[in-house]
C-alpha positions as CSV (number, residue, x, y, z in Angstrom):
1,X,0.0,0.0,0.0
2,X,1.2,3.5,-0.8
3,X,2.2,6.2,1.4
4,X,-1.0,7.7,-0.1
5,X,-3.2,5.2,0.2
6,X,-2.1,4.9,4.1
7,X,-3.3,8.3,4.5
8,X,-7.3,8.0,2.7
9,X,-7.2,4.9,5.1
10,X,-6.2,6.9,8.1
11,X,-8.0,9.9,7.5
12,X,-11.1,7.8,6.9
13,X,-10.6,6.1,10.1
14,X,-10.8,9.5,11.9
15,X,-13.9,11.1,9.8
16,X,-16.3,8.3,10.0
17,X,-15.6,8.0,14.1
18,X,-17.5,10.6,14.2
19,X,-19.6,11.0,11.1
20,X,-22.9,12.1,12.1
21,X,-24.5,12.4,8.3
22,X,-25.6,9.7,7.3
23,X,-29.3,10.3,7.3
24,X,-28.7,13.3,4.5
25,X,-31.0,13.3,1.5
26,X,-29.6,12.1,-1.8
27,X,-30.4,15.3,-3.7
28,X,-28.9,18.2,-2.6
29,X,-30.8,20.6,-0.2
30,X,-29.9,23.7,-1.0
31,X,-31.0,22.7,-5.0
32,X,-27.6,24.4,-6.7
33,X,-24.1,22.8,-8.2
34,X,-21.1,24.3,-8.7
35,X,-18.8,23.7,-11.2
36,X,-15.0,23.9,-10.5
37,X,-11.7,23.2,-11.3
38,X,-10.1,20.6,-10.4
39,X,-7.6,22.3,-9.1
40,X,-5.8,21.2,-5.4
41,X,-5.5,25.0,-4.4
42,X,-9.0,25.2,-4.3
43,X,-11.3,24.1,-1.4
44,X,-15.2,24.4,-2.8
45,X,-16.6,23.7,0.4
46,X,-14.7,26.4,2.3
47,X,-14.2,28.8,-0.2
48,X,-18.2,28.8,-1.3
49,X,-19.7,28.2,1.7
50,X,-20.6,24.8,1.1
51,X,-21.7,22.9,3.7
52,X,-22.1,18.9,3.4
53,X,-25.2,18.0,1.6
54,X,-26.3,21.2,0.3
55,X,-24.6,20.9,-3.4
56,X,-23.2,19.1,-6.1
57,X,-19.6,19.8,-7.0
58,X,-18.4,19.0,-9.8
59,X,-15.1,19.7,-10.8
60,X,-13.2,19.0,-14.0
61,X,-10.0,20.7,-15.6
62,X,-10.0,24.4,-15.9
63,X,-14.3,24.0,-15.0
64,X,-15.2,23.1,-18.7
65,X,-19.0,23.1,-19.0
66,X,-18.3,21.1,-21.8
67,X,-16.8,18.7,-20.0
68,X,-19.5,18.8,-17.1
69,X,-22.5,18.9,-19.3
70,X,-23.1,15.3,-18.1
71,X,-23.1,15.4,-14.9
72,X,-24.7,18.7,-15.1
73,X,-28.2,17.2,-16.7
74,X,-27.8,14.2,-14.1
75,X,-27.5,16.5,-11.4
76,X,-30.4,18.7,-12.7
77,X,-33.1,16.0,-14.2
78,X,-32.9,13.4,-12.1
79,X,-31.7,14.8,-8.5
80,X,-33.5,18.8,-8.7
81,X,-30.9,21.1,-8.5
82,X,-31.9,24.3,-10.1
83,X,-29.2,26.7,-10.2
84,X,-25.7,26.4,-11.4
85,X,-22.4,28.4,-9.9
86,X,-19.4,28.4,-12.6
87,X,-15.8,28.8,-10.8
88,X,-13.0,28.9,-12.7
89,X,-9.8,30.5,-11.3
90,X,-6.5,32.6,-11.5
91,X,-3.7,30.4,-12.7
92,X,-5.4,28.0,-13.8
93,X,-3.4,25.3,-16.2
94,X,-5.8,25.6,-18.7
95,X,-4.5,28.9,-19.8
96,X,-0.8,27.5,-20.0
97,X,-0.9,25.5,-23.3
98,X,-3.2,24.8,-26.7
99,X,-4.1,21.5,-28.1
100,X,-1.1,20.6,-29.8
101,X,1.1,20.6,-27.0
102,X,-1.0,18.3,-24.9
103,X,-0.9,15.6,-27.8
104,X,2.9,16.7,-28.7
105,X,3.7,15.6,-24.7
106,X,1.3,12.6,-24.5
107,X,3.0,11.2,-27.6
108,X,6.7,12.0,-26.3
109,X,5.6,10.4,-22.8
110,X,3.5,7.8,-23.6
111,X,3.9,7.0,-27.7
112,X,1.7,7.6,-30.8
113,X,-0.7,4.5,-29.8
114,X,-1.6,6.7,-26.7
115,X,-2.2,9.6,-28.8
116,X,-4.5,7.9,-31.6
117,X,-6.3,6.4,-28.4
118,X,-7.2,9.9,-26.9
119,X,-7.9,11.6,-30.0
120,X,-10.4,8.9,-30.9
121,X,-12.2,9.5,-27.6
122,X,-11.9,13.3,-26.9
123,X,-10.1,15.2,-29.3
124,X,-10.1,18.7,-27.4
125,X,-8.5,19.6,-23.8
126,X,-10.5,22.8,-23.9
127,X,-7.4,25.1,-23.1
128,X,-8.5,28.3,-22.7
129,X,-6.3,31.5,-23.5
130,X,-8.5,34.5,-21.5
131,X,-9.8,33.5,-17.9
132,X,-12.7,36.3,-17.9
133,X,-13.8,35.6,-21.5
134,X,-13.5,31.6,-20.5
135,X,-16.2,32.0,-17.8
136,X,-18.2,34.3,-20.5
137,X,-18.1,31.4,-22.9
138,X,-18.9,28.7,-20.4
139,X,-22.2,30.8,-19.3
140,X,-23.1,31.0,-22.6
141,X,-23.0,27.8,-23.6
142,X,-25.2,26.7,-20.2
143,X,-27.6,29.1,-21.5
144,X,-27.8,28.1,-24.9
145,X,-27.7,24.3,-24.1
146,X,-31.4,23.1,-24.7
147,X,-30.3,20.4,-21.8
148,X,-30.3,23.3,-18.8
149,X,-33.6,25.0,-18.7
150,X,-34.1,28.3,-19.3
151,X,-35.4,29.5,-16.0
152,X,-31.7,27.7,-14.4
153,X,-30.1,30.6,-13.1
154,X,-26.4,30.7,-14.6
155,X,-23.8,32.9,-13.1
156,X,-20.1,33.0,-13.4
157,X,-17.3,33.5,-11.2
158,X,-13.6,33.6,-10.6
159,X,-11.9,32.2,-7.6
160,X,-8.7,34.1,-6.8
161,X,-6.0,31.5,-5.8
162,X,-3.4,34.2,-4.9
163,X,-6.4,35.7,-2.4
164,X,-8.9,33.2,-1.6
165,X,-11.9,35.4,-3.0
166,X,-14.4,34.7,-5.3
167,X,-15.5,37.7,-7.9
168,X,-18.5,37.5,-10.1
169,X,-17.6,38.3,-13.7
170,X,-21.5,37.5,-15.2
């Protein structure tokens, strides 16, 4: 067993001694999901004042809705949430590279089989190059989605890792 793997055991250990939340409803009581970066500087639950149970987090590279669309429709059709929160965030990795590099590194790490593999299954990493203009786009493709009803308020932010604040941009 890893070094890692020692620690989710541990740490498990310690949180269900005194886990006292079980009984929580399946869908989320407060009826909203966020959408966040994957990112390990970022703690949704702290930083958005999330408390256990009352939404869905979903977090993906650089907070592609895209990419969360998915879980997004799941989330809304079959367990009620009716508002979505879009978080994506200063220094973000996305904004680092385009398309080309990701496959150019895949192929020098892992070989041109691995490369013909991803591109058959997703062929964009949704880099982004503009952070603001990234959360503009992601807002507007929610809206426009015919998969997010119209009356699903859509708002989007960025969380400041350098800070720890969160500032609406739409």
């Amino acid at each position: 067993m890893s070094a890692i793997q020692k620690n989710v055991e541990a740490a498990s250990e310690r949180y269900s001694s005194s886990f006292t939340k079980g009984h929580l409803a399946l869908p989320p009581a407060k009826k909203y999901l966020v959408l966040t970066c994957m990112d390990a500087r970022i703690d949704p639950a702290s930083a958005f004042g999330i408390e256990l149970g009352d939404a869905h987090v979903i977090r993906n590279a650089g907070a592609s809705a895209v990419d969360a669309l998915r879980s997004i429709v799941i989330s809304q059709q079959l367990l009620a949430t009716n508002e979505i929160i879009l978080v994506k965030h200063t220094g973000c990795g996305m904004l680092t590279f385009k398309n080309e590099d990701a496959f150019a590194i895949v192929e020098k790490n892992l070989g041109a089989e691995a490369v013909a593999e991803l591109k058959a299954k997703n062929p964009d990493f949704l880099p982004f190059p503009k952070l603001e203009e990234a959360v503009e786009e992601d807002v507007k493709f929610l809206k426009a989605s015919k998969v997010v009803p119209d009356s699903v308020p859509i708002s989007g932010w960025v969380y400041e890792v350098e800070t720890g604040k969160t500032r609406r941009v739409v």
